[in-house]
MARKEDREN-264824 format. One record per residue: residue in one letter; x, y, z of N, C-alpha, C, O in turn. Coordinates in steps of 0.001 Angstrom, whole numbers, plus 500000, padded with zeros to 6 digits. Layout:
// MARKEDREN-264824
midren=A; nc1=X; nc2=Y; nc3=Z; cac1=X; cac2=Y; cac3=Z; cc1=X; cc2=Y; cc3=Z; oc1=X; oc2=Y; oc3=Z;
...
This chain:
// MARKEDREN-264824
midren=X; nc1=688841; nc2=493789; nc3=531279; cac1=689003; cac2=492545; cac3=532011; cc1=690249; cc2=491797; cc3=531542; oc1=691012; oc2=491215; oc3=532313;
midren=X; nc1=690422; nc2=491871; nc3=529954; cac1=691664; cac2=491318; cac3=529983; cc1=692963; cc2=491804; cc3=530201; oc1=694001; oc2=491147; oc3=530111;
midren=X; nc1=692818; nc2=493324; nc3=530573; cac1=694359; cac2=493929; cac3=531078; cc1=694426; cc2=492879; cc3=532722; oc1=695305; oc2=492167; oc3=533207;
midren=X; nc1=693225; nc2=493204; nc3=533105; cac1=693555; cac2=492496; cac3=534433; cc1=694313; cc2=491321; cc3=534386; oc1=695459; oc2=491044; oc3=534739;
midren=X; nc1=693240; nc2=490591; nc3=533777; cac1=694395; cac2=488915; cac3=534057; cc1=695516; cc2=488845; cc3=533370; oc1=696076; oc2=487750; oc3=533406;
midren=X; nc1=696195; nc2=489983; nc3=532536; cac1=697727; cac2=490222; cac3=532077; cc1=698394; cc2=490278; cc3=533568; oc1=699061; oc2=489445; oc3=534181;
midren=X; nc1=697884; nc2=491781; nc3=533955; cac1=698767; cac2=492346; cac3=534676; cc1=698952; cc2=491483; cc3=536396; oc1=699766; oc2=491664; oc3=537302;
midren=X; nc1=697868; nc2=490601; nc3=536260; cac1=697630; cac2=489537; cac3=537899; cc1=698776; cc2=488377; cc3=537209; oc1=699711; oc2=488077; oc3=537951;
midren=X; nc1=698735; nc2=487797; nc3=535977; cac1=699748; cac2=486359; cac3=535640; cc1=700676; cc2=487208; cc3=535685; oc1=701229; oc2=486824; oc3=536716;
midren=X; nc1=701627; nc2=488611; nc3=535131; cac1=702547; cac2=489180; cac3=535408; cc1=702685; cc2=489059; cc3=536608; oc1=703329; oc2=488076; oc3=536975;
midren=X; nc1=702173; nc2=489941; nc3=537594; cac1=702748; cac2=489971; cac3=538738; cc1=702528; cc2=488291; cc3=539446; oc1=703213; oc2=488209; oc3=540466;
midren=X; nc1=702127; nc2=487608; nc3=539294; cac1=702219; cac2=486214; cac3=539645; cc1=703539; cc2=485727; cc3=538750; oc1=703863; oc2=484670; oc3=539292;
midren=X; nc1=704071; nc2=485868; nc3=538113; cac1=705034; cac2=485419; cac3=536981; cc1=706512; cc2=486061; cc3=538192; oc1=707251; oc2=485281; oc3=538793;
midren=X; nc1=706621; nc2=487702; nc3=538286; cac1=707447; cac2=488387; cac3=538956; cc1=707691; cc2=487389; cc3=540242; oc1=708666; oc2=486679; oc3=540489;
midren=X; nc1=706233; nc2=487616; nc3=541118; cac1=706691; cac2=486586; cac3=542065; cc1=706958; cc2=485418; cc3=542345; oc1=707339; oc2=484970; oc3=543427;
midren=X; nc1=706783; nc2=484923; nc3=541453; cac1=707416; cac2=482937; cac3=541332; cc1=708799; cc2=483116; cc3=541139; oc1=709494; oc2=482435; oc3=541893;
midren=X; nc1=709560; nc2=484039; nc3=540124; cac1=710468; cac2=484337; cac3=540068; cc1=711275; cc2=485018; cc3=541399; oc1=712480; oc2=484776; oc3=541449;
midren=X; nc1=710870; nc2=485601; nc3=542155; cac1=711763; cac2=485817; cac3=543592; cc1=710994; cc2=484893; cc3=544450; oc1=710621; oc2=485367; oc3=545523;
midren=X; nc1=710732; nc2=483862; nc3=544231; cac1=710753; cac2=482651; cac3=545315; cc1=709080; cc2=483292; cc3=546443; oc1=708743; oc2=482795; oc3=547518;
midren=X; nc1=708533; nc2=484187; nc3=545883; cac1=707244; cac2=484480; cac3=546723; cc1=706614; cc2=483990; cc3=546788; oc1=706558; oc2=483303; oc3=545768;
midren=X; nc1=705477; nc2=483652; nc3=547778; cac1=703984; cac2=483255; cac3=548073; cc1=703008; cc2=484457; cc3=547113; oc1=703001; oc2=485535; oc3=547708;
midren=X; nc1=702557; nc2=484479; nc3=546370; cac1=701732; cac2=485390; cac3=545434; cc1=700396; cc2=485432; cc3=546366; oc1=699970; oc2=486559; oc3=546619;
midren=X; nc1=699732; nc2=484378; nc3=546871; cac1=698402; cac2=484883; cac3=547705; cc1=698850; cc2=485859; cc3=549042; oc1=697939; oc2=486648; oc3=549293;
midren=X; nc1=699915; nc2=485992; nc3=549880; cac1=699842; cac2=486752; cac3=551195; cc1=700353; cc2=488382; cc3=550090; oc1=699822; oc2=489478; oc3=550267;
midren=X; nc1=701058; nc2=488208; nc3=549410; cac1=701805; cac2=489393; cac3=548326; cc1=700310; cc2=490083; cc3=547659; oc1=700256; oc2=491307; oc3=547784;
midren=X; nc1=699397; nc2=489586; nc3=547137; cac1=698026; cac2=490064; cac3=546155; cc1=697205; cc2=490473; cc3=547300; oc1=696639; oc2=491565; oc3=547270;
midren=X; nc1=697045; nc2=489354; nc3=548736; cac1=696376; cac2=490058; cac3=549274; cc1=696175; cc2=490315; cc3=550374; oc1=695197; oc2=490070; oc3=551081;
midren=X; nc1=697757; nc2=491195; nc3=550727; cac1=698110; cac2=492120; cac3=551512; cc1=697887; cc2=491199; cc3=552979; oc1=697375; oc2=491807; oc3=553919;
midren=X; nc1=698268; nc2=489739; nc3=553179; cac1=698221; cac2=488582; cac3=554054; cc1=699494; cc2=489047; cc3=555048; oc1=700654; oc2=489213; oc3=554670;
midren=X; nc1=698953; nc2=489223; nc3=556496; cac1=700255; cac2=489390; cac3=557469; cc1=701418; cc2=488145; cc3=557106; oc1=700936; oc2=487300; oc3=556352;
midren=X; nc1=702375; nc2=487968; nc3=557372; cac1=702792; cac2=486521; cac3=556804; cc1=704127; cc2=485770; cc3=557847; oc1=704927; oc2=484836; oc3=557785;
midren=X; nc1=703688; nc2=486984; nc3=558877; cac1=704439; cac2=486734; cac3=560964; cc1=704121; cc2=485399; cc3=561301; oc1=703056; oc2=485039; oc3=560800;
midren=X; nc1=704624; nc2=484654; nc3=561900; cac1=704020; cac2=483844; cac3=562720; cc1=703472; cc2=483967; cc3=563720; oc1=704190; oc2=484625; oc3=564473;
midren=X; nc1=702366; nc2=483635; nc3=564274; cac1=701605; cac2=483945; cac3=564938; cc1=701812; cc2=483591; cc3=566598; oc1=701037; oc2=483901; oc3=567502;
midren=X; nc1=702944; nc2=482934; nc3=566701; cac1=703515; cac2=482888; cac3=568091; cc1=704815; cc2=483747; cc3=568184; oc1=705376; oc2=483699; oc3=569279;
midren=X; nc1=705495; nc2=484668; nc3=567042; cac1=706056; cac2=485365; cac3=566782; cc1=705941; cc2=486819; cc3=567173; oc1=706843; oc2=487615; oc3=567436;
midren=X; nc1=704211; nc2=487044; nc3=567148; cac1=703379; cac2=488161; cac3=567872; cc1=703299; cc2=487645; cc3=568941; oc1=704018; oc2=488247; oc3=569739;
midren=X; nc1=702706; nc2=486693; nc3=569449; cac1=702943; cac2=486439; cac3=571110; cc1=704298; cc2=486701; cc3=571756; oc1=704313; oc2=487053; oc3=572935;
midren=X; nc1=705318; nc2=486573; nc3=571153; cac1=706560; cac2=487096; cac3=572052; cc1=706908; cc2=487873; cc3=572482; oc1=707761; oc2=488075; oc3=573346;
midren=X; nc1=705908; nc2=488780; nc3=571598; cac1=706501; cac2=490549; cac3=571953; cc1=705279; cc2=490771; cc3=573410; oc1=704074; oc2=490559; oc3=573277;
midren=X; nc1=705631; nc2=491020; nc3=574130; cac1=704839; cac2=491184; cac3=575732; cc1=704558; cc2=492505; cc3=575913; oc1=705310; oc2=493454; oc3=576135;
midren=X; nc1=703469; nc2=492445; nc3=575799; cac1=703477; cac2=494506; cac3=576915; cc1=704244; cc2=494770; cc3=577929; oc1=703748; oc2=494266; oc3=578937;
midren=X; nc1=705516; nc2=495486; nc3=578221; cac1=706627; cac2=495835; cac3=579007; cc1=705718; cc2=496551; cc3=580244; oc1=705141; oc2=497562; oc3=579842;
midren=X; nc1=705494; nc2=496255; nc3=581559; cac1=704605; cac2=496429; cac3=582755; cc1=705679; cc2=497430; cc3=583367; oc1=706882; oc2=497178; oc3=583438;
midren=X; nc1=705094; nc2=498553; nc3=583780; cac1=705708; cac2=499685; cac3=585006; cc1=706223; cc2=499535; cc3=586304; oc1=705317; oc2=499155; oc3=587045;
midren=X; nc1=707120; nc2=499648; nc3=586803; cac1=706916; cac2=499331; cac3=588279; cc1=706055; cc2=500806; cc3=588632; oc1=705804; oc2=501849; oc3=588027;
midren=X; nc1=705840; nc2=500365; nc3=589655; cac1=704557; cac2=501277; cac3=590489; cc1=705454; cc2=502162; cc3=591458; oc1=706564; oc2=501975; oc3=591956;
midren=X; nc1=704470; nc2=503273; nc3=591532; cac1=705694; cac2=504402; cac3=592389; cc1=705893; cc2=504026; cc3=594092; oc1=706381; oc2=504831; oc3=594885;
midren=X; nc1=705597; nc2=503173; nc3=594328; cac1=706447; cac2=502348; cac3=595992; cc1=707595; cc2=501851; cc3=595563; oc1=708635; oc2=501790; oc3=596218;
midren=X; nc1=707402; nc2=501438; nc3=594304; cac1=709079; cac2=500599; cac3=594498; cc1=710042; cc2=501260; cc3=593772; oc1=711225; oc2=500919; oc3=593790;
midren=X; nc1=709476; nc2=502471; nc3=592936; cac1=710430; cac2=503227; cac3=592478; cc1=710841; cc2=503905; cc3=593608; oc1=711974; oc2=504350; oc3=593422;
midren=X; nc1=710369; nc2=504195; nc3=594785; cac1=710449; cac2=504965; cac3=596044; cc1=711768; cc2=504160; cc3=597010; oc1=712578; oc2=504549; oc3=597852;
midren=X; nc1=711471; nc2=502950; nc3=596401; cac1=712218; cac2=502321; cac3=597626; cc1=713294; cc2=501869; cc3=597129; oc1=714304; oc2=501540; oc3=597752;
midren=X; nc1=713018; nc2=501819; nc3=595375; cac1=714763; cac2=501212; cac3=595002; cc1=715529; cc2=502911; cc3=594781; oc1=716743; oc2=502748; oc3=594906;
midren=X; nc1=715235; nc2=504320; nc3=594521; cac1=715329; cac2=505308; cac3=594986; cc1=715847; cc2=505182; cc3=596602; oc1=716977; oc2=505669; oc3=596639;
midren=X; nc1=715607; nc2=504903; nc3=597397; cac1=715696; cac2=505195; cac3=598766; cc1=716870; cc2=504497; cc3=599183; oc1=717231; oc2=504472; oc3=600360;
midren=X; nc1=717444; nc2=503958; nc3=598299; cac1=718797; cac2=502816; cac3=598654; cc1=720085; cc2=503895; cc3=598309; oc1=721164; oc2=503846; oc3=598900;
midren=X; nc1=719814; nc2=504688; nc3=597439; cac1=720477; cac2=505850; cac3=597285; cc1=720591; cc2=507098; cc3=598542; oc1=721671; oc2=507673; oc3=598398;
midren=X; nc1=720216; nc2=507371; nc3=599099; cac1=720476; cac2=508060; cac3=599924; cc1=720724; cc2=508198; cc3=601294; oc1=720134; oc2=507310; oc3=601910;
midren=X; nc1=721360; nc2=508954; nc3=602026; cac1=721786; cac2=509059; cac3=603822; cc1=721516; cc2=509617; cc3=604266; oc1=722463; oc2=510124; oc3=604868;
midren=X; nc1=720256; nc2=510241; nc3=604601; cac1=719540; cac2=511262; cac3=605319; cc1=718316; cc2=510648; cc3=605149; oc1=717999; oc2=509890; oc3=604232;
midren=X; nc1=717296; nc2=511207; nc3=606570; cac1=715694; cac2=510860; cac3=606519; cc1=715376; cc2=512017; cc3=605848; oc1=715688; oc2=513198; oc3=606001;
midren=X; nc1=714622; nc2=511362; nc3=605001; cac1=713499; cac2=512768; cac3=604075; cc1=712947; cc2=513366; cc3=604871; oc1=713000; oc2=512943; oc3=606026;
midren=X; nc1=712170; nc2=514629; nc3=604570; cac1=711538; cac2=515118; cac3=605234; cc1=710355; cc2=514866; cc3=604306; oc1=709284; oc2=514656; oc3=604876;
midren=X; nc1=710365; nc2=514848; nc3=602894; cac1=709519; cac2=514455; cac3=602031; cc1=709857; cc2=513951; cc3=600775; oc1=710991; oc2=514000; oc3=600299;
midren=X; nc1=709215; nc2=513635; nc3=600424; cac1=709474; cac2=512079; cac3=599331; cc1=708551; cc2=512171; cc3=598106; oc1=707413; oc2=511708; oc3=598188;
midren=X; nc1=709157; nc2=512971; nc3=596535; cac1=707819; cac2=512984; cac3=595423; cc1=708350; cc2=512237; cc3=594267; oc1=709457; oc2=512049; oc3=593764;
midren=X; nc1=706800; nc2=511788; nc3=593980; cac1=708157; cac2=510631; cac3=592610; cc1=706766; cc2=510983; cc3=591516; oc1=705545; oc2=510829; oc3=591543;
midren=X; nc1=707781; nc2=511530; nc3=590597; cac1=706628; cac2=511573; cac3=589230; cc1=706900; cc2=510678; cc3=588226; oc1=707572; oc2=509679; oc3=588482;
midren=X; nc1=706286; nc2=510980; nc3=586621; cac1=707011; cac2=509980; cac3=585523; cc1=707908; cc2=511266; cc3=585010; oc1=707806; oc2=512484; oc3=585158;
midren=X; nc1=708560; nc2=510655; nc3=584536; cac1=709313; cac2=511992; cac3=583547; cc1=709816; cc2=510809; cc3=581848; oc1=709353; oc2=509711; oc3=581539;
midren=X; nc1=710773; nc2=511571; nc3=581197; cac1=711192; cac2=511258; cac3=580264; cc1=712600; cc2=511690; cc3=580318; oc1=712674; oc2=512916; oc3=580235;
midren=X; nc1=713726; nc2=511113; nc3=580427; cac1=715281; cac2=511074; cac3=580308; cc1=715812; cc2=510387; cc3=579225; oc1=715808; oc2=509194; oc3=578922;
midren=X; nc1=716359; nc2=511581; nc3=578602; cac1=717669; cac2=510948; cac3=577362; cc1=716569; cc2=509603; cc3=576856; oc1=717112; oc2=508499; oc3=576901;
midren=X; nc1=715363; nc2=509614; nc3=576473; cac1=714398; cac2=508978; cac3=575670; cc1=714203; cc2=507588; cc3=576407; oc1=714081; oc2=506451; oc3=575951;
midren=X; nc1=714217; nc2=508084; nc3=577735; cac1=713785; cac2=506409; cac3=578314; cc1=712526; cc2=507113; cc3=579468; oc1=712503; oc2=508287; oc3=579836;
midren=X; nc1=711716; nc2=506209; nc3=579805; cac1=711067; cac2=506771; cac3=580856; cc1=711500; cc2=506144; cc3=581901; oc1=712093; oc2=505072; oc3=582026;
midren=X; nc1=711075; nc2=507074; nc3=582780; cac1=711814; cac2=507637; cac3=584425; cc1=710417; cc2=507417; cc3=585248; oc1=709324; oc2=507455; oc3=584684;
midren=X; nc1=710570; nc2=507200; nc3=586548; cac1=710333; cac2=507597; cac3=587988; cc1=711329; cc2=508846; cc3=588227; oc1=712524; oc2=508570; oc3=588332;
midren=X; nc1=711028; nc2=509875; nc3=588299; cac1=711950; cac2=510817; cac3=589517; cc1=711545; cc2=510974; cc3=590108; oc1=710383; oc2=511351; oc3=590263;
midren=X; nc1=712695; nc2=510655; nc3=591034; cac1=711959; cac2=510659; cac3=593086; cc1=712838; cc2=511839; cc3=593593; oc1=714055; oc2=511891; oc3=593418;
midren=X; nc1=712227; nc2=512616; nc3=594127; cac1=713002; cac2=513781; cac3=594921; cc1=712741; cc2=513423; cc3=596325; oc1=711678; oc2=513018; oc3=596796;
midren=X; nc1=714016; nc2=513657; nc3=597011; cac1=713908; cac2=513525; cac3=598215; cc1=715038; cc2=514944; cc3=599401; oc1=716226; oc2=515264; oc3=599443;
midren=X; nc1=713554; nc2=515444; nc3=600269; cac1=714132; cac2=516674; cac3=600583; cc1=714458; cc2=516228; cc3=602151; oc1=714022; oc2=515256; oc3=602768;
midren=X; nc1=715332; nc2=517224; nc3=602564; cac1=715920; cac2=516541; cac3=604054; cc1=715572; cc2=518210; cc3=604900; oc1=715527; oc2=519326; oc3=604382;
midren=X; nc1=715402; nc2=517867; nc3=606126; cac1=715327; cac2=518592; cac3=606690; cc1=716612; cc2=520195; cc3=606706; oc1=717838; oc2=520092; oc3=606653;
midren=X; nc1=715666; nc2=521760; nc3=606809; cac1=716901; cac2=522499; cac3=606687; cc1=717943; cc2=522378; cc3=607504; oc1=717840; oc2=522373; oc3=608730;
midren=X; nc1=718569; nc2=522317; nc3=607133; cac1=719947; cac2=523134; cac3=607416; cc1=720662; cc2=523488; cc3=608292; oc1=721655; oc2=523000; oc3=608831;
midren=X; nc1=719631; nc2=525127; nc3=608515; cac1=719598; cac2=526481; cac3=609033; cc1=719153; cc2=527603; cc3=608857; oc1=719227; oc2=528144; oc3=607753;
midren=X; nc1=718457; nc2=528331; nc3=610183; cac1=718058; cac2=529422; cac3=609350; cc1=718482; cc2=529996; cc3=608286; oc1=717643; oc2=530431; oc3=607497;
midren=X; nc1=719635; nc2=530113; nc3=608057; cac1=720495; cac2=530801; cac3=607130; cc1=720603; cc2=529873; cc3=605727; oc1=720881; oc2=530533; oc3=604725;
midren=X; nc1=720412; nc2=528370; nc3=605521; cac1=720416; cac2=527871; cac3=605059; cc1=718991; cc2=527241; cc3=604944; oc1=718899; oc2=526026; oc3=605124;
midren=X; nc1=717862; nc2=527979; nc3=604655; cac1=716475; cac2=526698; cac3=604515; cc1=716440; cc2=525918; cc3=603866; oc1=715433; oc2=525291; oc3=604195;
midren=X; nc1=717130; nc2=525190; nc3=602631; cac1=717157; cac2=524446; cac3=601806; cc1=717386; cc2=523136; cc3=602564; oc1=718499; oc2=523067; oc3=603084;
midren=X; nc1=716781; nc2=522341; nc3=602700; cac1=717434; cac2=520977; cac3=603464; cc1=718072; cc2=520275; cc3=602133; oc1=717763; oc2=520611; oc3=600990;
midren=X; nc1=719377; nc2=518845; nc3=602585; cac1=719805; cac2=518201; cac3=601821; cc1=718699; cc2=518009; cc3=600957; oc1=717602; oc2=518155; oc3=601496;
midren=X; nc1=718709; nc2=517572; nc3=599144; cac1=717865; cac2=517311; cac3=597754; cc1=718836; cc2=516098; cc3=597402; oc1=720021; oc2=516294; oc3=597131;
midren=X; nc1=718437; nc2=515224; nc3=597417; cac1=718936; cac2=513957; cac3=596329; cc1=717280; cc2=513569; cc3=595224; oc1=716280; oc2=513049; oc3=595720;
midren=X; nc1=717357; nc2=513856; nc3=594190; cac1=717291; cac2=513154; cac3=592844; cc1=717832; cc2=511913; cc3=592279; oc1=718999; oc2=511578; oc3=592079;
midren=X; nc1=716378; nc2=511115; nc3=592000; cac1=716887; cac2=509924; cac3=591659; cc1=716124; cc2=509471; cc3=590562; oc1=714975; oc2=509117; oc3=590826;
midren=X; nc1=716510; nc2=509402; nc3=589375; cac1=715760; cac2=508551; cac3=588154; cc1=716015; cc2=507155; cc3=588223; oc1=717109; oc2=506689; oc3=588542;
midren=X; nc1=714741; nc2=506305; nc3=587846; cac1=714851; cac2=505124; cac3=588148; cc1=714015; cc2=504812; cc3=586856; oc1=712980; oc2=505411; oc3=586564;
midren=X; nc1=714603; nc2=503767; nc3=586088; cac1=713930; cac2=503321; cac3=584821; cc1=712395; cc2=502444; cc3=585249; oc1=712046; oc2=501594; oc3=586067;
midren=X; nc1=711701; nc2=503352; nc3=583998; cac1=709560; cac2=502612; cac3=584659; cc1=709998; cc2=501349; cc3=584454; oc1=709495; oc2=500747; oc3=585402;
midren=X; nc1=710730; nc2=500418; nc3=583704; cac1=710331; cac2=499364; cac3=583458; cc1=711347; cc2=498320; cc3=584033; oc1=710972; oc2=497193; oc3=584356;
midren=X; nc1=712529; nc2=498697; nc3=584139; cac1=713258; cac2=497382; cac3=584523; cc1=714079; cc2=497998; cc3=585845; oc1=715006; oc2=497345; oc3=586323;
midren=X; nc1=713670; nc2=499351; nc3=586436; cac1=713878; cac2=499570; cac3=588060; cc1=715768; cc2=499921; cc3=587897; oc1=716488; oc2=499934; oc3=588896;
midren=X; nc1=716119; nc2=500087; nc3=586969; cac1=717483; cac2=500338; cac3=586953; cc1=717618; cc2=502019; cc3=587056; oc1=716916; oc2=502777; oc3=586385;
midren=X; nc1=718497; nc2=502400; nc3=587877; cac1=718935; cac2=503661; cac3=588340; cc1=719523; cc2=504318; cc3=587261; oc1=720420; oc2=503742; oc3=586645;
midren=X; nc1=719235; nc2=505199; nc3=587003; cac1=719963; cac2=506117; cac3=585572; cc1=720637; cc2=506888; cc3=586394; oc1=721724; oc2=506352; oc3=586610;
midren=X; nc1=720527; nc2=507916; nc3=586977; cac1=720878; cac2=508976; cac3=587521; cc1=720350; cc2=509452; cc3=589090; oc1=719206; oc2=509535; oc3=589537;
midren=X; nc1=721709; nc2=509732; nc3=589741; cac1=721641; cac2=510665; cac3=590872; cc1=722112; cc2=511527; cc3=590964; oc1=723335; oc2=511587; oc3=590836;
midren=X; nc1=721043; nc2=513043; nc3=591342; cac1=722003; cac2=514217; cac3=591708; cc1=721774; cc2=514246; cc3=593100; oc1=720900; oc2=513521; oc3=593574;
midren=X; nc1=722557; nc2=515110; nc3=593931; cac1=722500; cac2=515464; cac3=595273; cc1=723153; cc2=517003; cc3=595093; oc1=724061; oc2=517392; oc3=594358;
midren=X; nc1=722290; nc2=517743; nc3=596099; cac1=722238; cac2=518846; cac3=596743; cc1=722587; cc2=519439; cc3=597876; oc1=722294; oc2=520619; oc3=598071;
């Protein structure tokens, strides 16, 4: 018992000396402000209509069909919306492809490919 109350006035001694609070330091006390945690907000998705439609400002052809998944790009998450256009030609079945990543959270366009 008496190593204890050495080694507790030590480390109470250490921390008076760097200017610490010794009760949040002994016992392990968050020491954030608590409207400090309220600031940080859960960042909300846009929903796949409007990734569809801020996607759809990108391109010049009517789809023939329209798929938008989540993905992950260069460590951000994505909407990719593919959008296929009618073929071609026989010879050509592939109709026009535009690709469009659209950031989940703040709807900003990363990337377009076209086909």
């Amino acid at each position: 018992m008496n190593y204890r109350k050495r080694m507790l006035n030590l480390l109470m001694m250490a921390l008076a000396g760097a200017n610490l609070s010794p009760v949040p330091a002994i016992a392990g006390i968050q020491t954030d402000h608590p409207s400090a945690q309220g600031a940080q907000t859960a960042r909300k998705e846009i929903n796949r209509e409007r990734a569809v439609e801020i996607a759809r400002e990108r391109i010049d052809f009517k789809p023939k069909s329209v798929k938008a998944v989540k993905a992950i790009e260069e460590n951000r998450k994505v909407w990719r919306v593919t959008f296929r256009g009618e073929p071609i030609s026989k010879v050509h079945p592939m109709g026009e492809t535009t690709i469009v990543s659209v950031d989940r959270f703040t709807g900003e366009i990363i990337s377009v490919s076209k086909s």
